[in-house]
MIRO-157068 format. One record per residue: residue number from 1; residue in three letters; x, y, z of N, C-alpha, C in turn. Coordinates in Angstrom, 1 decimal, padded with zeros to 4 digits. Layout:
BEGIN
{NUM; ALA; {X; Y; Z}; {X; Y; Z}; {X; Y; Z}}
...
***
This chain:
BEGIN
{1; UNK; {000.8; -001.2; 000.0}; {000.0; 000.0; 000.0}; {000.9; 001.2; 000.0}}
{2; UNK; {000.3; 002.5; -001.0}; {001.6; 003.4; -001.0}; {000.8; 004.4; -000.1}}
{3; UNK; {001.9; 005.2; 000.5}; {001.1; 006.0; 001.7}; {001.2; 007.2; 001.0}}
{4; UNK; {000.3; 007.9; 001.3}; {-000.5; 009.4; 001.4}; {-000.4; 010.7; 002.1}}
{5; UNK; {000.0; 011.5; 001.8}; {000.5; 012.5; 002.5}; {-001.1; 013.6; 002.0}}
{6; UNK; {-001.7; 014.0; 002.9}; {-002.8; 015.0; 002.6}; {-003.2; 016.6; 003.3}}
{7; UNK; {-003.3; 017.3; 002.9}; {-003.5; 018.7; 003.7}; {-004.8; 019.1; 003.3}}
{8; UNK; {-005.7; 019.1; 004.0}; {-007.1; 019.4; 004.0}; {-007.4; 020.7; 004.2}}
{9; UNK; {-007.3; 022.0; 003.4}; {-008.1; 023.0; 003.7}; {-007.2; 023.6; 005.0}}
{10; UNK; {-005.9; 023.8; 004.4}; {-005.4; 023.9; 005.8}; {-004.8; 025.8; 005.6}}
{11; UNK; {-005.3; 026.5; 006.9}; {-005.0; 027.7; 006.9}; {-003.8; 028.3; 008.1}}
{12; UNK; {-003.5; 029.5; 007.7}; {-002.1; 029.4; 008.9}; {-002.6; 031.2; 008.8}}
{13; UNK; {-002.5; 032.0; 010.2}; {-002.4; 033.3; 010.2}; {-001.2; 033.2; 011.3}}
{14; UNK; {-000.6; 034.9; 010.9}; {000.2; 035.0; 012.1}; {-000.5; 036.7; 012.4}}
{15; UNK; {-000.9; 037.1; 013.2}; {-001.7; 037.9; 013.6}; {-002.5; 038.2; 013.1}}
{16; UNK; {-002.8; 039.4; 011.7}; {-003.5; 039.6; 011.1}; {-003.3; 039.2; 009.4}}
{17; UNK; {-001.8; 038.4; 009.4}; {-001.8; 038.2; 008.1}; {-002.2; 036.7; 008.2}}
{18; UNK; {-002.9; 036.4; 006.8}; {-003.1; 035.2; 005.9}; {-002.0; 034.6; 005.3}}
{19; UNK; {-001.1; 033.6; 006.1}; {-000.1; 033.0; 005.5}; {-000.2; 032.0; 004.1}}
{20; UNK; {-001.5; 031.2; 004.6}; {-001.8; 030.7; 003.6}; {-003.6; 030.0; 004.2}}
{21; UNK; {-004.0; 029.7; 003.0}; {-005.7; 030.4; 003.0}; {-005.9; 028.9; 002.1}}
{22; UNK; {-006.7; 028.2; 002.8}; {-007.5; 027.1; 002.3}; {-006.3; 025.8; 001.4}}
{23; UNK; {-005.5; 025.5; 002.0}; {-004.4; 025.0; 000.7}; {-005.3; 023.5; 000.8}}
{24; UNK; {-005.1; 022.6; -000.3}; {-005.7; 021.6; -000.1}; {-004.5; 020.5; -001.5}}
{25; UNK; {-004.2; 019.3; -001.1}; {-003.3; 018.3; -001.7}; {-003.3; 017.2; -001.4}}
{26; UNK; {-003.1; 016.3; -002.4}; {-002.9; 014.7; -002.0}; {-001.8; 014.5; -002.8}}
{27; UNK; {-000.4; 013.9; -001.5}; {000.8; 013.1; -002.5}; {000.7; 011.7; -002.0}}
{28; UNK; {000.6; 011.1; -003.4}; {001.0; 009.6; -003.1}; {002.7; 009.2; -002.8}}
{29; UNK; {003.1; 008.8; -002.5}; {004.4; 008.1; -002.3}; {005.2; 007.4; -003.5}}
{30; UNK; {006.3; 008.1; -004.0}; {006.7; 008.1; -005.4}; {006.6; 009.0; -006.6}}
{31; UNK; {005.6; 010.1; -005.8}; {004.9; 010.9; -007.1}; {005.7; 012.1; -006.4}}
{32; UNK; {005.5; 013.2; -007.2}; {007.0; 014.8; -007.0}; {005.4; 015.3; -007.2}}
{33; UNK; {006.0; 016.2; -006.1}; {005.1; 017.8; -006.1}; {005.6; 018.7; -006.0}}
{34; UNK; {005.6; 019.9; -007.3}; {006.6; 021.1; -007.4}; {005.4; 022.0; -006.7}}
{35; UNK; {005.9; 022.7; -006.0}; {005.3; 024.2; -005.0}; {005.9; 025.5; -005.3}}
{36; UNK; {005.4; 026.0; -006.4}; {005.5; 027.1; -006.6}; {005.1; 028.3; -006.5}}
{37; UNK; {005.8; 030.1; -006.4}; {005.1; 031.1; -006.0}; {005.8; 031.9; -005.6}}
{38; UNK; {005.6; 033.4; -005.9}; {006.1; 034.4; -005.6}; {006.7; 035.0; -003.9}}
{39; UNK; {007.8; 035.1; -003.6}; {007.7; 035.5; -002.2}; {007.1; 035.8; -001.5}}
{40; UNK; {006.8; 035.4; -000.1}; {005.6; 035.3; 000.6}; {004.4; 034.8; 000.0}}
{41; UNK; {004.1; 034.0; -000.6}; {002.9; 033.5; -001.4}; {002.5; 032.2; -000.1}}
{42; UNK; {003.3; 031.8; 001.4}; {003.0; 030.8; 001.9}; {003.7; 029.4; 001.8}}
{43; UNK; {004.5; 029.7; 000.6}; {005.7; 028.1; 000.2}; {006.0; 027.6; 001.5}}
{44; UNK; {006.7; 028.3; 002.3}; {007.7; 028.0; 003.5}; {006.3; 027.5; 004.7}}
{45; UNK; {006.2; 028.6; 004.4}; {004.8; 028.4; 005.8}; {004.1; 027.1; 005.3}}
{46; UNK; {003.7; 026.4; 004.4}; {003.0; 025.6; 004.4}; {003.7; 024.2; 004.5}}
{47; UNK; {005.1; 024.2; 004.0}; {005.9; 023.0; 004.0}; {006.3; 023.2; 005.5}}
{48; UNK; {006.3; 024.4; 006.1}; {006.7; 024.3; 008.3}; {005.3; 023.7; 008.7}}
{49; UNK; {004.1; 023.7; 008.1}; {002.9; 023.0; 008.7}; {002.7; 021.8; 008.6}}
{50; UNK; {003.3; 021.3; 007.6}; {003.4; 019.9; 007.1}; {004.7; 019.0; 007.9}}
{51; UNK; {005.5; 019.9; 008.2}; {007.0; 018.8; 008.9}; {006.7; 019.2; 010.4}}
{52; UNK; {005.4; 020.2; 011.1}; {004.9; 020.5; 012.0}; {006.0; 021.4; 012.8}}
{53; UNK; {006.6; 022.5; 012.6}; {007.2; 023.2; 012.8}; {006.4; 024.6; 013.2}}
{54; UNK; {005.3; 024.5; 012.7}; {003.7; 025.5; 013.0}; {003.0; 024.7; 013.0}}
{55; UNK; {002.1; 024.9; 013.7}; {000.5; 024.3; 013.6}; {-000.3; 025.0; 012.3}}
{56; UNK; {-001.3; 024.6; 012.2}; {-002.6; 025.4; 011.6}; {-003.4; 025.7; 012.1}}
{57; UNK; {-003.8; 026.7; 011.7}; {-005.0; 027.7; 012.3}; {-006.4; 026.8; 012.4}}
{58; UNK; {-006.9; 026.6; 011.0}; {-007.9; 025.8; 010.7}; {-007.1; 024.6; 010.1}}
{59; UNK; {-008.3; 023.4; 009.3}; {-007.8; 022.6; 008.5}; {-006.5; 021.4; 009.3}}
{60; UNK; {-006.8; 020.8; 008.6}; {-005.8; 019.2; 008.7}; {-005.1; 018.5; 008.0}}
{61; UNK; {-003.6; 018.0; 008.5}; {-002.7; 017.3; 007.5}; {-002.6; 015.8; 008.0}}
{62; UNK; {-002.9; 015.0; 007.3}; {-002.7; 013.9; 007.7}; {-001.6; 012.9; 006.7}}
{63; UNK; {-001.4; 011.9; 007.6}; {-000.6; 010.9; 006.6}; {-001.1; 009.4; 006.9}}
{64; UNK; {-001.0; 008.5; 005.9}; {-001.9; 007.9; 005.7}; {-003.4; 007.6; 006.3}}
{65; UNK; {-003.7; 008.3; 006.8}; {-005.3; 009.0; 007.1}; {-005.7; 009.1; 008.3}}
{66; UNK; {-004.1; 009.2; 008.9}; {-003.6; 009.5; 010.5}; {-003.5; 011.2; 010.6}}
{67; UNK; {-003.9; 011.9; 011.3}; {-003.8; 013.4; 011.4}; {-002.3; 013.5; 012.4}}
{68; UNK; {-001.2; 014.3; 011.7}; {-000.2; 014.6; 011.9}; {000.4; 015.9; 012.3}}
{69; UNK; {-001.0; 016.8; 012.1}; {-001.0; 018.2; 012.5}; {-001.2; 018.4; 014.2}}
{70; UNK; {-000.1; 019.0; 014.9}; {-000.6; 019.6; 015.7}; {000.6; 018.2; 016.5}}
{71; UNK; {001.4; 017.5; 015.7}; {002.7; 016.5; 017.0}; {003.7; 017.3; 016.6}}
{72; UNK; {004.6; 017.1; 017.6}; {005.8; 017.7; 017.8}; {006.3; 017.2; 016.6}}
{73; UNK; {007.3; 018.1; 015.9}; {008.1; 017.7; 014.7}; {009.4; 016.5; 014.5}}
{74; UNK; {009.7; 016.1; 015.8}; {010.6; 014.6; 016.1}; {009.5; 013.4; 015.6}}
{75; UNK; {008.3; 013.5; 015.7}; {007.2; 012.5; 015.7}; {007.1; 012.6; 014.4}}
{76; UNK; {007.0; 013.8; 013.5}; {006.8; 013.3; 012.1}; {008.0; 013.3; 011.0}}
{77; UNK; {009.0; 013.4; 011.9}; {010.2; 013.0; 010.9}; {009.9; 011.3; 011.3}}
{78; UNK; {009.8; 010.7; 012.5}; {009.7; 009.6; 012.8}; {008.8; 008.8; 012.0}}
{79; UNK; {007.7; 009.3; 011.5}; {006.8; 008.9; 010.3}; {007.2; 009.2; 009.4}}
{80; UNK; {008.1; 009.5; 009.4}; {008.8; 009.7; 007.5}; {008.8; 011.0; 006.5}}
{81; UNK; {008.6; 012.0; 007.5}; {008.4; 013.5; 006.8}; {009.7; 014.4; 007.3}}
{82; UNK; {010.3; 015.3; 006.6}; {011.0; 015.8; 006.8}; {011.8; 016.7; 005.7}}
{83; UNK; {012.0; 018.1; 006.3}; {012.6; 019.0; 005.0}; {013.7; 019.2; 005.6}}
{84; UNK; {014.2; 019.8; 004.1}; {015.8; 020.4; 004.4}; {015.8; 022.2; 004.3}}
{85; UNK; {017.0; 022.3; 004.3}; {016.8; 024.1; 004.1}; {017.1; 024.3; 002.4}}
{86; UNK; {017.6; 025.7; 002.5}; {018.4; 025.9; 001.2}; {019.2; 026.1; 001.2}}
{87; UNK; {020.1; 025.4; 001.8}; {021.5; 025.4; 001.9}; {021.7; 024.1; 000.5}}
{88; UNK; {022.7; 024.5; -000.4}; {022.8; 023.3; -001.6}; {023.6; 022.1; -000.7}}
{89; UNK; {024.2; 022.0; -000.4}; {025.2; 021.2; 000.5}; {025.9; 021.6; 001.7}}
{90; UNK; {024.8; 021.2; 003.0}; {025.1; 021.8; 004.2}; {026.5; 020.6; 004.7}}
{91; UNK; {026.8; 019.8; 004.1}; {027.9; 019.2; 004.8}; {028.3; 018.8; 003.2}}
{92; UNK; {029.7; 019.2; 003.4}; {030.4; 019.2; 002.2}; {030.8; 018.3; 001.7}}
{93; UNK; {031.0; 017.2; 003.0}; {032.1; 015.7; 002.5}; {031.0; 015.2; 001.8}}
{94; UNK; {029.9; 015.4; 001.6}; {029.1; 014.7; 001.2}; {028.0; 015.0; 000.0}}
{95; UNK; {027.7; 014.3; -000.9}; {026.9; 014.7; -002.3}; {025.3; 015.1; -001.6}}
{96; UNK; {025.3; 016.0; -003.0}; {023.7; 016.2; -002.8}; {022.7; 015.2; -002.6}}
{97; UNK; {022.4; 014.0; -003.3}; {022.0; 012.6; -002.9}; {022.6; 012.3; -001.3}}
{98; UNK; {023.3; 012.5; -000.9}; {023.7; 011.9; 000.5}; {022.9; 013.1; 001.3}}
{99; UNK; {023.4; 014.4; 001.0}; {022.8; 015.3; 002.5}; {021.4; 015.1; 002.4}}
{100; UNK; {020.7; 014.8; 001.4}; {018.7; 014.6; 001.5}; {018.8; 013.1; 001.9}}
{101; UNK; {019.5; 012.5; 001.8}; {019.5; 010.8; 002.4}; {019.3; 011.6; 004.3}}
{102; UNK; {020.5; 012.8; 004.6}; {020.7; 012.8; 006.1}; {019.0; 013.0; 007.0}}
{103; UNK; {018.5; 014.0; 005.9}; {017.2; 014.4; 006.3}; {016.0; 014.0; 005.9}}
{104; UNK; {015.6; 012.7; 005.2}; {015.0; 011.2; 005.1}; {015.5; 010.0; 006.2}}
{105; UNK; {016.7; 009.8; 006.8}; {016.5; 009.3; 007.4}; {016.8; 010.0; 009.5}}
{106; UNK; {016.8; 010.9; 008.9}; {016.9; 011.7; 010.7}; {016.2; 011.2; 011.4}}
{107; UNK; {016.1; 011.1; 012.5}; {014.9; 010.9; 014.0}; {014.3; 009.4; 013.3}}
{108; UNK; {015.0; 008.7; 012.6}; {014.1; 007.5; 012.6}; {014.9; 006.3; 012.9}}
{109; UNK; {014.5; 005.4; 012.5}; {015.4; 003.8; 013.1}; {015.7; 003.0; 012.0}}
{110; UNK; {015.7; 003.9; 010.9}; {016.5; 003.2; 009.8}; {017.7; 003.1; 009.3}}
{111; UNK; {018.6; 002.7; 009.1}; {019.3; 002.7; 008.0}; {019.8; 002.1; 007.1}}
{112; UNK; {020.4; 002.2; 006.1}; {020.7; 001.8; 005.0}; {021.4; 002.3; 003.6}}
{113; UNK; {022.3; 001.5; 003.1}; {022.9; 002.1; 002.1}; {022.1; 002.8; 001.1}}
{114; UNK; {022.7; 004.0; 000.2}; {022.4; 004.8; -000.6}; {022.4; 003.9; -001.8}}
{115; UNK; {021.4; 003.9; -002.8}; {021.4; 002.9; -003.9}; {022.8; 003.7; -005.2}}
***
């Protein structure tokens, strides 16, 4: 079964501003989702609500049809979620394939060689 990453209608304010306003998505597992948009359009803010770095105001993120909004962000790298920055290569000894391997497998109990 391939798992599901979903954001339901999910909104974020930070006082009076509208970070991001009704976002709604389903990734299946294997499939690429490009997020694109003008600065401050919400990009950041919405991928920090999803690796739970923010909560949401309204709306729900779940993964595989488990709601993941609103745990601490050690808990959903532990489930398998997790971003990087924009840094191209925060550790140098190592290829761009290897530093996104470091942040796929962080906070979890896997490992395994790089194919």
């Amino acid at each position: 079964m391939k798992r599901t990453l979903a954001v339901s209608n999910v909104h974020k304010s930070f006082g009076g501003v509208r970070a991001v306003r009704g976002v709604s998505l389903a990734l299946e597992e294997g499939h690429v989702l490009g997020l694109i948009g003008p600065n401050g359009s919400g990009k950041t803010t919405l991928l920090n609500l999803i690796a739970g770095v923010a909560k949401p105001s309204k709306g729900e993120i779940t993964l595989d049809g488990r709601r993941i909004d609103g745990l601490a962000p050690h808990r959903i790298v532990a489930a398998g979620i997790a971003k990087t920055h924009q840094i191209p290569r925060p550790f140098l000894s190592m290829t761009g394939r290897e530093n996104v391997a470091v942040a796929a497998l962080y906070g979890s109990n896997k490992t395994r060689d790089l194919p």
